[in-house]
N, C-alpha and C positions, 0 to 999 in steps of 0.2 A: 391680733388686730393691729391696725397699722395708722399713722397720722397721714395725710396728704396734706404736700400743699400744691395748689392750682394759681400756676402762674399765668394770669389772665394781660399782664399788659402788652402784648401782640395780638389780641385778638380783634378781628374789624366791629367796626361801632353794631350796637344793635344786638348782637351775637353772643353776648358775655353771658346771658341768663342760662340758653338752652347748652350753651356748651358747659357750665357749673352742673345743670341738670343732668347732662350725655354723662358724666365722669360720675354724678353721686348716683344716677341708675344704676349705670355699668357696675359699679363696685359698691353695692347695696350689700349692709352686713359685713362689709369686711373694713369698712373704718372708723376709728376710735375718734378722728379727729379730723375735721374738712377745712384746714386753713387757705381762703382767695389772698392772693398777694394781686392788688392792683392799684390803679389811681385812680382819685379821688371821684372824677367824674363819671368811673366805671361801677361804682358803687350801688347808683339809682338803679343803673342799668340790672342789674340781679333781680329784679323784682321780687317774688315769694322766694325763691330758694336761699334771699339772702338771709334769713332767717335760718335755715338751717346748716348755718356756713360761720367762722369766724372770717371777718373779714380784716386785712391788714395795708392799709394803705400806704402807698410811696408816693405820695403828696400829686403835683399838678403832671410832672412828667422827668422821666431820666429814661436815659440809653441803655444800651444791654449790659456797658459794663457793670454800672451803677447795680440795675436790675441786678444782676449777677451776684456781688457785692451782699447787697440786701439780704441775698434768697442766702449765700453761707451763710449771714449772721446768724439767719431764722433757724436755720439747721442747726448751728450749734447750741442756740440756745432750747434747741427740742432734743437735743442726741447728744449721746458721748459716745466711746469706743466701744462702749458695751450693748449700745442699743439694739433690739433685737422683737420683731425684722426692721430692720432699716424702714426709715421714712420712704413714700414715693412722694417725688416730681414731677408734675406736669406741668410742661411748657411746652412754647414754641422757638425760643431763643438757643440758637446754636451749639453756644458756651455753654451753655447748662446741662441740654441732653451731652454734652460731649465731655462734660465734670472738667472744665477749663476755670482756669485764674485763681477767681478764688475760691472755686469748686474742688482742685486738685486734691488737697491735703486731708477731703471729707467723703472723698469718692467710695469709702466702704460705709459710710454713715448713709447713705441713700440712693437708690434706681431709680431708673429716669423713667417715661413715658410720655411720649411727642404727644401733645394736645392736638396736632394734626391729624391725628388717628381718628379724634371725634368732631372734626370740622364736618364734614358732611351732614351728619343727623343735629347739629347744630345750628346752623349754618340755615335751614330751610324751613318754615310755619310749618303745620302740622293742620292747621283749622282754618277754615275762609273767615278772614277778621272782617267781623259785620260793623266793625265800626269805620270803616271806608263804605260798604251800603250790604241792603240784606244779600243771601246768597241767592234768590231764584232772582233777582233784581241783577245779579251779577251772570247768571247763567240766562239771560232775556239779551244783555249786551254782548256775553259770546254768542250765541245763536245768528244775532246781527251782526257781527264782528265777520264771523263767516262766510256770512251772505256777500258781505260788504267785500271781500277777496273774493269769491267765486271759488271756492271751494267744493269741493265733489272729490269723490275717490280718485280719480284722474286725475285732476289738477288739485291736490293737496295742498293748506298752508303750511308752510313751517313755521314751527315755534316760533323761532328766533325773529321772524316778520311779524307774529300774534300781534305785539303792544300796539304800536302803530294805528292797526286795525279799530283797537278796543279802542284807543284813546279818540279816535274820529268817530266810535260812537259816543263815546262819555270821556268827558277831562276829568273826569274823578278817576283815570286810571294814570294819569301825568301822574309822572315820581317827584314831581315837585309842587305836586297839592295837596298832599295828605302823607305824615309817615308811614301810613299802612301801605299807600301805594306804593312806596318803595323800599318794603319790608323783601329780603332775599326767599323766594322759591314762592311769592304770591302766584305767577303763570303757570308753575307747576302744580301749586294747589287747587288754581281756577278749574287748571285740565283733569285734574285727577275727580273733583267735585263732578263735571260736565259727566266727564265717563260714567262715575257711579248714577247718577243720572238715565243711561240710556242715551244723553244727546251727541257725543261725540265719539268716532272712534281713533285710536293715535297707533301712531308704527313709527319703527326707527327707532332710532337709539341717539340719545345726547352725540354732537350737536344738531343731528338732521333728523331728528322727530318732524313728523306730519303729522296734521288734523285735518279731518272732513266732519257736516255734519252727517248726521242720521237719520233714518225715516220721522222719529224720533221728536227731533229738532224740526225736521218739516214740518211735523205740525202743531207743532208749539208757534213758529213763523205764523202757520196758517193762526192759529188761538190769539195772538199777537195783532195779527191782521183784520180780525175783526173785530177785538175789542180796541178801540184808540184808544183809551183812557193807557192802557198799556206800551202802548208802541210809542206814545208822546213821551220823552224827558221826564222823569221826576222834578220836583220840584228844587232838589237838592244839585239834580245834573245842569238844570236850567244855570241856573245861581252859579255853580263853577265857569259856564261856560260863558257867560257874562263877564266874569271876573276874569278870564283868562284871555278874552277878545282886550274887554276895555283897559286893561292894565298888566300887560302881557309879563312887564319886567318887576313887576312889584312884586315885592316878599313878605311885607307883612303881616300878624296876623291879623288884625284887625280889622285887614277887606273883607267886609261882608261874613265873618266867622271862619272864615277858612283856612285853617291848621296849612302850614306849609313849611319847610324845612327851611332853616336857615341856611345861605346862601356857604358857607364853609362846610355843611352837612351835605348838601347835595355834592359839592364837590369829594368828600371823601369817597360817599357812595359810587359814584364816577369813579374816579382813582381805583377803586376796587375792582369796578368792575371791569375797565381796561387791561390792570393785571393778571386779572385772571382770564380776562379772552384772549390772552398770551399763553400764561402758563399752562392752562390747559391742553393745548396744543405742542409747550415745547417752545415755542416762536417767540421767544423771549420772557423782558424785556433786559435780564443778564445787563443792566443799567450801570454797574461799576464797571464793566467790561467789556463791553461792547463796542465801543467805539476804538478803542484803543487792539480789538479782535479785527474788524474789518480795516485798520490798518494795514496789521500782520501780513490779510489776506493778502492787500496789496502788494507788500516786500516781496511775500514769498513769488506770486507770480513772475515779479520780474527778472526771478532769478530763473526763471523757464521761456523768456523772451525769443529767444534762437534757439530752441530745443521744441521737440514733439510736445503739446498742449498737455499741463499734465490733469489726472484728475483731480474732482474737486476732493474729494475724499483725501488724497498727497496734499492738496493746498490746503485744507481746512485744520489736518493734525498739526500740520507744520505751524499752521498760525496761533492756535492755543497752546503749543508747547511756548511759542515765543511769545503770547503775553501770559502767560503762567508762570514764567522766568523773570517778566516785568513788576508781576503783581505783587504790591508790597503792604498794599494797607489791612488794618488788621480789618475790615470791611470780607476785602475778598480772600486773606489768609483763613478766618475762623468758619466762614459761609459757604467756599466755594470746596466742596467734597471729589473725590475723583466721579462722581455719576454728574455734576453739576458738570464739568467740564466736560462729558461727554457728550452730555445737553448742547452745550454751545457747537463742537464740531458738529453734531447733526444737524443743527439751526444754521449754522454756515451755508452748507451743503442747501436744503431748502432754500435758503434767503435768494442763492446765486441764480437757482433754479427760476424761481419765482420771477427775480428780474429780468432773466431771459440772458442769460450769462454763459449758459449751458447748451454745448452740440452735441447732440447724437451722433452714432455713426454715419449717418446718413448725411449729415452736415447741418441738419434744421436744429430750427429750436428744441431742446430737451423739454420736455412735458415735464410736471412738476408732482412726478410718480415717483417717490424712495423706491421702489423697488427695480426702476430701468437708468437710475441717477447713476450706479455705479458704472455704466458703460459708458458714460458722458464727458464731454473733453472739457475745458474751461478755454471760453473766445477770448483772447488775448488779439492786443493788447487791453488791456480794465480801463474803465476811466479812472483820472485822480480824483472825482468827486465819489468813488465807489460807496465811502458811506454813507452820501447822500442816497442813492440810491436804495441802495437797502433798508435805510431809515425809513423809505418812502413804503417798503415793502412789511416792517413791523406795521405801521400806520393802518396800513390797508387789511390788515388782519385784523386791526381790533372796531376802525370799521364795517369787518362782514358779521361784527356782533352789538355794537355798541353805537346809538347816535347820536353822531357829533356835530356839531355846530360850530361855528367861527368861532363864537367866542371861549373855545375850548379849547385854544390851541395854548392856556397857561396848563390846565391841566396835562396836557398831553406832554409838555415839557418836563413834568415834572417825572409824570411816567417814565420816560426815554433817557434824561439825562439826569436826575437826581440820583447820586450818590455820594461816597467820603461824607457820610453827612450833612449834604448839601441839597435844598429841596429842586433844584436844578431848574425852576419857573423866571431864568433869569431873561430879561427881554432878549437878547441874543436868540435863544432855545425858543423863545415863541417865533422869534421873527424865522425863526428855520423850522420852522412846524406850518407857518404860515405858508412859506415856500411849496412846503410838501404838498399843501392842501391845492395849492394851485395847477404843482404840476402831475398830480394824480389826474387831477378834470383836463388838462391838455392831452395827457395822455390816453384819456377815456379810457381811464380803469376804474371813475367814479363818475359819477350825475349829482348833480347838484336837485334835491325837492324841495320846490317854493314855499309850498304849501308849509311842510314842516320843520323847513329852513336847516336843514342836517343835509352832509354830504350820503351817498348810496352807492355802492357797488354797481357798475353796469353788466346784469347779467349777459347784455349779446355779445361781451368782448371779453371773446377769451385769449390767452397768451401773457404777451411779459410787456411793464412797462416801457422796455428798452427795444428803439424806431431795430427792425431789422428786416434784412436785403434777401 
């Protein structure tokens, strides 16, 4: 039998309970001792399992080293030389899984295990939270949500366009009216609910899942259409939608009953989810090193100026090995792994593509296919704003999943440019996020919606932001 301890303080707000739960499932019966190493605020967050957990707090907040620090002391005062099996660790913190600092001298006293392992089944509800509204109340507003896209098996909605839809039939699905609304994998539970249902059917695969309704669902519309008492607003959608007309910027709760997250909560939620409509793809945000990468890019080209255009693949390694050379902070010393750096040269490669940087043999613009990239030249000469451009090009990526609004462009700074510790929302970083925002709409690689006051992707324009001849 073995002690754990669950290093919980990396993990995103909201997500602390079911990820303690994924870990004491998973290894049911095989521990003596469930020690949570977190802070103070993540405490509440454990709901019931915190009861079957000791919990150990590190006050209001500290860094990894700290963390790090902490988690040896707990160790030695759980283990000696003789301890047997070794304690496990779970975490997310680099230094840990990798038995650095002050892990080193203890590295046979305990085995690691990435908490990232069980972010997934963490990470996403399980149950339609009726406390946002009941579920056939919520599968009445899919059904409309649909209608409302013109959905049919030919013209599918995607997921990823779903909210929008919902939130124009009810603002009780706005993530900033309710914390269930903006609880992680509510839209996959809606759809998963819909399905078992009979009302929807889905295809594809994360990110490009489709939904249509059903015969199903037609006549639930039909059921819907006769009865008004049902087709009309609840009395509870009504009341949002008043509160969300009449007082559009207001946060608190007091209007009219309505639970709404504070104004630093929604932004984390944000934050999150822009990282991750990166990382999933690869496409960044590499936020310590990035800027300082599309540099490189720059150098390196100019040293192929009066030579045969070279690949991007030749420019992209060339530029990570020279800021890999540069990188000094222990940020990107302890984080940046040889797979993360290979990350970045394939994200290079892309970015260039994307901007329209990239000729085929044929001379036109490179299509933004990894698999015809390697036969692509790099158009030289680059401009010297290159990382403005490509900035432009991370931007537009977390745009085809996430809506953004003007006054997001502190978050979006903080996304792109925080790091060395620094939250990077410095006016500078907004006012160049600002820029970006403007020249994406010149470029009509985005649309501006009135209605919903967030920039959009323009699906009829396809190619690179960059004017070409």
């Amino acid at each position: 039998m073995t002690t754990a301890i669950i290093d919980i303080t990396r993990a995103n707000m909201n997500t602390e309970r079911r990820l303690v739960e994924t870990v004491v499932e998973r290894y049911q019966g095989q521990l003596t001792r469930r020690i949570v190493v977190g802070f103070d605020s993540q405490k509440d967050n454990l709901g019931p399992v915190g009861a079957a957990v000791e919990f150990r707090s590190l006050g209001e907040w500290l860094g990894e080293p700290k963390v790090n620090q902490q988690i040896g002391l707990l160790i030695r005062s759980l283990t000696d030389a003789n301890t047997h099996p070794p304690c496990l660790v779970f975490s997310f913190h680099h230094s840990v899984m990798n038995k650095q600092d002050n892990l080193t001298d203890l590295r046979d006293r305990f085995n690691v295990v990435p908490l990232r392992d069980f972010t997934r089944a963490a990470n996403f509800i399980s149950e339609w939270p009726e406390e946002l509204m009941p579920e056939d109340e919520a599968m009445g507003i899919l059904v409309r949500a649909l209608r409302r896209g013109n959905a049919t098996s030919v013209t599918p909605v995607l997921k990823t366009n779903l909210r929008p839809l919902l939130e124009a039939e009810d603002p009780r699905f706005r993530k900033d009216y309710h914390r269930a609304a903006a609880l992680p994998g509510l839209i996959t539970t809606l759809l998963a609910t819909g399905q078992s249902h009979g009302l929807i059917m889905l295809s594809g695969a994360e990110p490009k899942v489709t939904i249509w309704p059903t015969d199903n669902a037609k006549e639930l519309l039909s059921d819907l259409n006769d009865r008004p008492d049902l087709v009309s607003e609840s009395s509870t959608a009504l009341e949002a939608r008043d509160q969300m007309v009449a007082a559009p910027g207001r946060t608190d709760k007091a209007q009219a009953g309505v639970q709404v997250l504070p104004p630093s909560e929604q932004e984390n939620i944000l934050y999150a989810q822009c990282v991750d409509s990166l990382r999933r793809v690869d496409f960044g945000p590499f936020s310590a090193v990035r800027v300082d990468f599309f540099k490189a890019i720059l150098e390196v080209t100019r040293d192929f100026e009066d030579q045969t255009p070279p690949t991007p693949r030749e420019v992209c390694r060339e530029a990570v090995a020279r800021t890999r050379e540069k990188a000094t902070t222990p940020e990107v010393k302890d984080r940046y792994g040889r797979s993360t750096w290979a990350k970045l040269e394939d994200f290079g490669i892309q970015a260039l593509a994307r901007a329209g940087f990239l000729r085929g043999e044929d001379g036109q613009v490179a299509p933004d296919n990894p698999f015809l990239l390697t036969r692509s030249r790099i158009s030289l000469p680059l401009p010297d704003d290159l990382d403005f451009w490509l900035d432009a090009e991370v931007i537009l990526q977390i745009i085809r999943n996430v809506d953004l609004d003007w006054t997001h462009r502190g978050v979006l700074a903080g996304v792109l440019y925080g790091s060395h510790g620094q939250n990077g929302r410095t006016q500078e970083n907004q006012d160049r996020v600002e820029l970006i925002f403007a020249f994406l709409l010149e470029k009509e690689k985005t649309e501006y919606d009135p209605e919903r006051r967030v920039l959009r992707i323009r699906p009829a324009v396809v190619g690179s932001v960059r004017e070409t001849s």
